[in-house]
N, C-alpha and C positions, 0 to 999 in steps of 0.2 A: 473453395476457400480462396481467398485474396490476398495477396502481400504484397509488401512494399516493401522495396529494400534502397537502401542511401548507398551512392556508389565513394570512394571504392566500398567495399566493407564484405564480410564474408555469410555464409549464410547456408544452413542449414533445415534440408524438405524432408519431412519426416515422415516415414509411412505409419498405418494402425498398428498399436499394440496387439498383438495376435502373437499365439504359438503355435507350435506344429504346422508352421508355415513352407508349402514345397519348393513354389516359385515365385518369386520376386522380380516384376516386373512394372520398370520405368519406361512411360512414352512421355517424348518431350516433343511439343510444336512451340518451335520459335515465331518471332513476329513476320518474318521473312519467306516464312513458309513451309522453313525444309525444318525436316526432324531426324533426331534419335533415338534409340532403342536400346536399355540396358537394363541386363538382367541378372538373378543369381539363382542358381538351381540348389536349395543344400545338402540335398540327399550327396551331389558330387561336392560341394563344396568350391563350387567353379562360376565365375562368372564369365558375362558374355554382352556383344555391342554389337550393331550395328548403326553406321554413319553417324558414328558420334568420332568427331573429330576437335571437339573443343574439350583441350584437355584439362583446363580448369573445371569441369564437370566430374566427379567421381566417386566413387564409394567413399562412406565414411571407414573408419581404418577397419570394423571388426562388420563385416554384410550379416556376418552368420549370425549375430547376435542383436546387428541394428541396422537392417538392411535400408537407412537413411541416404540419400544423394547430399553432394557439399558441392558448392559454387564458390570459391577462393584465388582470385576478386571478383568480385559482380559489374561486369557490364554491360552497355546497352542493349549489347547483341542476345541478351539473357529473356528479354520482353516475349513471353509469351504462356502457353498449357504446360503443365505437367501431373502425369494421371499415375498412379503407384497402383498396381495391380496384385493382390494376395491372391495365389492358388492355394488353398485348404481342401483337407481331405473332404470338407462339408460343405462346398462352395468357394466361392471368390469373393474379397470385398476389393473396395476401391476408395482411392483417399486419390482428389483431385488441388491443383494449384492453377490460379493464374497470378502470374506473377509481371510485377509493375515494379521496372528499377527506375528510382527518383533520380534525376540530377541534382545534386546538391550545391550551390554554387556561395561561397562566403562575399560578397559583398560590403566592401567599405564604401562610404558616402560623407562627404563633408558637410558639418550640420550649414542649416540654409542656403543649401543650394536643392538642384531638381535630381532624383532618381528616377531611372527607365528601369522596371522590372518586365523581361519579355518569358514567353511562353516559351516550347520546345517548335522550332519550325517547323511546322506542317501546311501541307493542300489544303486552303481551307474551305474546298469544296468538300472535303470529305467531313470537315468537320459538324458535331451534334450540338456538344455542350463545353464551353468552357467556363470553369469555374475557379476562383482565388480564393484560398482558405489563408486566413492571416491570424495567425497566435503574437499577441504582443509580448513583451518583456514582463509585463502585469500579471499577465494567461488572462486577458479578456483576449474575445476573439472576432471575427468580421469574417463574413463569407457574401462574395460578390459572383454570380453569374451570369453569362448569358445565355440563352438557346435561339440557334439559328434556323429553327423551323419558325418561328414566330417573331423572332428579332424584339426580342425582351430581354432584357435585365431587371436581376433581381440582388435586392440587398439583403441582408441579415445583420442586427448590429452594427452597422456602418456606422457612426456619429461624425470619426472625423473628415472632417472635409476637404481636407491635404492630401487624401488619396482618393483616386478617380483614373476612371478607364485613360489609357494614354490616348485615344482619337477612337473613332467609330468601332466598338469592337466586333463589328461583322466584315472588317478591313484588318483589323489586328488588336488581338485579346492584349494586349499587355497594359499594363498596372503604372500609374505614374504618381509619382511622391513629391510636393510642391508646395511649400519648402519643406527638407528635413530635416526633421526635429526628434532628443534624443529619445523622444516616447515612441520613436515608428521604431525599434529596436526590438527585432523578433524572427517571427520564420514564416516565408511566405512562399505558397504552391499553388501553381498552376497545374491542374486535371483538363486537359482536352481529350473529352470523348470526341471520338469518331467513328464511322463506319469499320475504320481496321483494327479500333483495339484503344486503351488508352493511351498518351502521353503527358508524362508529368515532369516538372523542372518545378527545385527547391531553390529557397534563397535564405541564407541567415543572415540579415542584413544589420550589417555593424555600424554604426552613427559615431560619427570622431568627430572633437571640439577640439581646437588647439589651444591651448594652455597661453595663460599670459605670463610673456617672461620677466624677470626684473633684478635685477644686481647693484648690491648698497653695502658702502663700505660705511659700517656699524660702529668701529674701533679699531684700537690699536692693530693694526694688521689682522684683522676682522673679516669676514668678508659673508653676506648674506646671499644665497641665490636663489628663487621662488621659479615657482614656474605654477602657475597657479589656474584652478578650474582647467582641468584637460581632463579628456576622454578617449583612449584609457590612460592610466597616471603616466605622465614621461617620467624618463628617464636624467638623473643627473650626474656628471662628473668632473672633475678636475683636473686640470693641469698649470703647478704640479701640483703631488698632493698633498695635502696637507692635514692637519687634526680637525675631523669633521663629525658633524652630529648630521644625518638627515630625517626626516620626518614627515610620514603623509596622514592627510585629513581629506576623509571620506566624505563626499555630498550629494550621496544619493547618485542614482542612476550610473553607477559604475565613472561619476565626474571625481576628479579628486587631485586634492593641490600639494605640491610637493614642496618641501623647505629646505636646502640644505645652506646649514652655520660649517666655515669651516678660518682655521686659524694657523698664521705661521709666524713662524719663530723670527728675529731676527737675523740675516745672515744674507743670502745668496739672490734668494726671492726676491724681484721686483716687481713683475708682473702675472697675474693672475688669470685664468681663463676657466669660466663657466661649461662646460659644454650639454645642452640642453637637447635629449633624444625623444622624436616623438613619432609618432604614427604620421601627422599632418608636416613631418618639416623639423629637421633639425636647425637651431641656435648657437650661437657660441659666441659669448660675451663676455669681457675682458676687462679686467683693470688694470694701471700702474700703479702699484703701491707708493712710490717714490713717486712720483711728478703728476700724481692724482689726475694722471690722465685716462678715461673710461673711452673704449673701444669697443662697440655692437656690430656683429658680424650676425647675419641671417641666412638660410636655408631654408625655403618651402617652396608652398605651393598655395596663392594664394589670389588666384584668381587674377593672376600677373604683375601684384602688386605690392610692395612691400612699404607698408606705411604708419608703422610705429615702433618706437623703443623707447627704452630707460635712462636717465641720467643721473648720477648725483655729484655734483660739484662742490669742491671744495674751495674755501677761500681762505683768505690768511688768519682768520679767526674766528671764520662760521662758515658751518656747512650747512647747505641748503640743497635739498631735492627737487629735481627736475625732471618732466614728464615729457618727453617729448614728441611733438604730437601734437602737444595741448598749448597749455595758457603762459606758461613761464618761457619755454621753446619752442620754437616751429620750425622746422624745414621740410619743405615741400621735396617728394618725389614727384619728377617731370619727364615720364620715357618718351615725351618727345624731345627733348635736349640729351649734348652729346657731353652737355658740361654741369655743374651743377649750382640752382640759384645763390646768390650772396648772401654770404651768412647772416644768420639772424640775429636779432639785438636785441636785448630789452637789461631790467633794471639786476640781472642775475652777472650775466656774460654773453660771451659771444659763443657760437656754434657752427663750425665748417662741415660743410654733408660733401659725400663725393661716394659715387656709384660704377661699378661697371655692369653694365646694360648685360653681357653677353653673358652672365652669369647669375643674376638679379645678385648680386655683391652689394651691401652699402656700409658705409662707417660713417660714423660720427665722431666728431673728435669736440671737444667741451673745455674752451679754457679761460 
């Protein structure tokens, strides 16, 4: 019989149901070579070991009635035979394991960019077969191998074509994802048979969008904050706080945009601050309620660059929204300058950008 077990996790070898069972005997060959030997007699109601010194190995609490083995936690060191021996008045049976503990590895990836999914390291002279089982977020599936007696590869279901051997895999089995995109969202295993036994390494691999952020003052001490299509929904809050409604809307694939309305009273408040939590990179974006001055602070990771935000500008008798970035405002980031280019003009207002490089920091200030 064959198992597979996801580390950590705990795990339970069960012998035949049989009664009038005399002796109970476990022989264990690890991958490594060396073994254990554990038994229980119930006529005495005694058990017994030899060279078993992994004490995560041991009876389940009642032998005499479930003369079961438990492994609590399961580690690598767990890879290999385990054989359950019944002595009966009328014979012996036998209930056999090999057992195969998976590495299970969570995997975040920023969507379009490149993912390395590698195997478990081994000699690959020893190596037979390696194989990639891939379950999507859908449950269709793809199964990639190669066999190195004959230096072929074979597909099963493959369609898409974003995922491909990372270089020669009689050099190295590993899996590459180019670009990723949030349909590669699933569980992917590498089986290398070899002459000494299998190795396998899991991956759940999680795709993260980052959310587009944006903050609009709506009304009277009003204040709108979006954070919109992210993967998985960020997170928002305030400071300070104030009477707020939030709201997300679901768009598939676990993408989802979040809205929070929040309002204050006359008094103390004058300026406002968004703070936008996410997987890919926290935000935090700002208003003054009094002197309609809008303040974007950024945090991530973004491929070294940070090259957009939101404006909305008031004027003495209309307000008008600002993208900046785009058509209304522009200001260029320049991480080869230590200063930042001259503000930009056009038929709305002006706009000062100022950055500290050693922190990727930028503001915008809009007046």
């Amino acid at each position: 019989m064959f198992s597979s077990i996801a580390l950590p996790n705990c795990t339970v070898l069960s012998s035949s149901p049989v009664d009038n069972c005399v002796l109970t005997t476990w022989e264990i060959v690890f991958r490594n070579k060396s073994s254990c030997i554990k038994a229980y007699r119930s006529d005495k109601n005694e058990t017994m070991e030899r060279n078993c010194i992994d004490k995560r190995i041991t009876w389940t609490p009642r032998p005499d009635q479930n003369p079961a083995l438990q492994i609590n936690p399961v580690a690598l060191t767990h890879d290999g035979y385990r054989m359950c021996t019944l002595a009966m008045p009328d014979g012996n049976f036998q209930h056999h394991y090999h057992l195969f503990v998976l590495m299970n590895t969570l995997l975040s990836v920023l969507v379009d960019t490149k993912a390395l999914l590698s195997c478990r390291p081994i000699p690959l002279t020893t190596l037979v077969l390696a194989t990639w089982k891939i379950i999507f977020r859908d449950n269709t599936s793809c199964t990639r191998a190669y066999r190195k007696d004959t230096h072929e590869t074979v597909e099963t279901n493959c369609t898409d074509k974003g995922i491909t051997w990372a270089s020669s895999p009689d050099q190295n089995p590993a899996l590459q994802i180019e670009p990723v995109a949030v349909t590669h969202d699933g569980h992917y295993v590498c089986d290398m048979v070899t002459s000494e036994g299998n190795f396998m390494h899991g991956y759940h691999l999680q795709v993260l969008v980052p959310p587009k952020t944006t903050i609009l003052l709506t009304e009277h001490r009003t204040v709108v904050c979006k954070a919109v299509a992210g993967k998985p929904a960020a997170q928002i809050s305030w400071t300070p706080e104030g009477d707020c409604v939030t709201k997300q809307e679901d768009q598939g694939n676990d993408i989802v945009s979040v809205q929070s309305t929040c309002h204050w009273e006359e008094g103390n408040v004058s300026a406002v601050t968004c703070s936008v939590s996410h997987l890919t990179g926290n935000r935090s974006l700002s208003l003054d309620l009094h002197r309609d001055l809008l303040v974007i602070e950024g945090f991530g990771y973004f491929r070294g660059q940070v090259v957009a935000g939101f404006a909305n500008i008031r004027e003495p008798r209309q307000r008008r929204p600002a993208v900046l970035g785009q058509e209304l405002l522009h200001c260029s980031f320049n991480p080869g300058k230590t200063e930042p280019n001259p503000p930009a003009e056009n038929s709305v207002g002006k706009m000062k950008c100022s950055w500290d490089l050693s922190s990727v920091h930028f503001q915008y200030s809009c007046f």
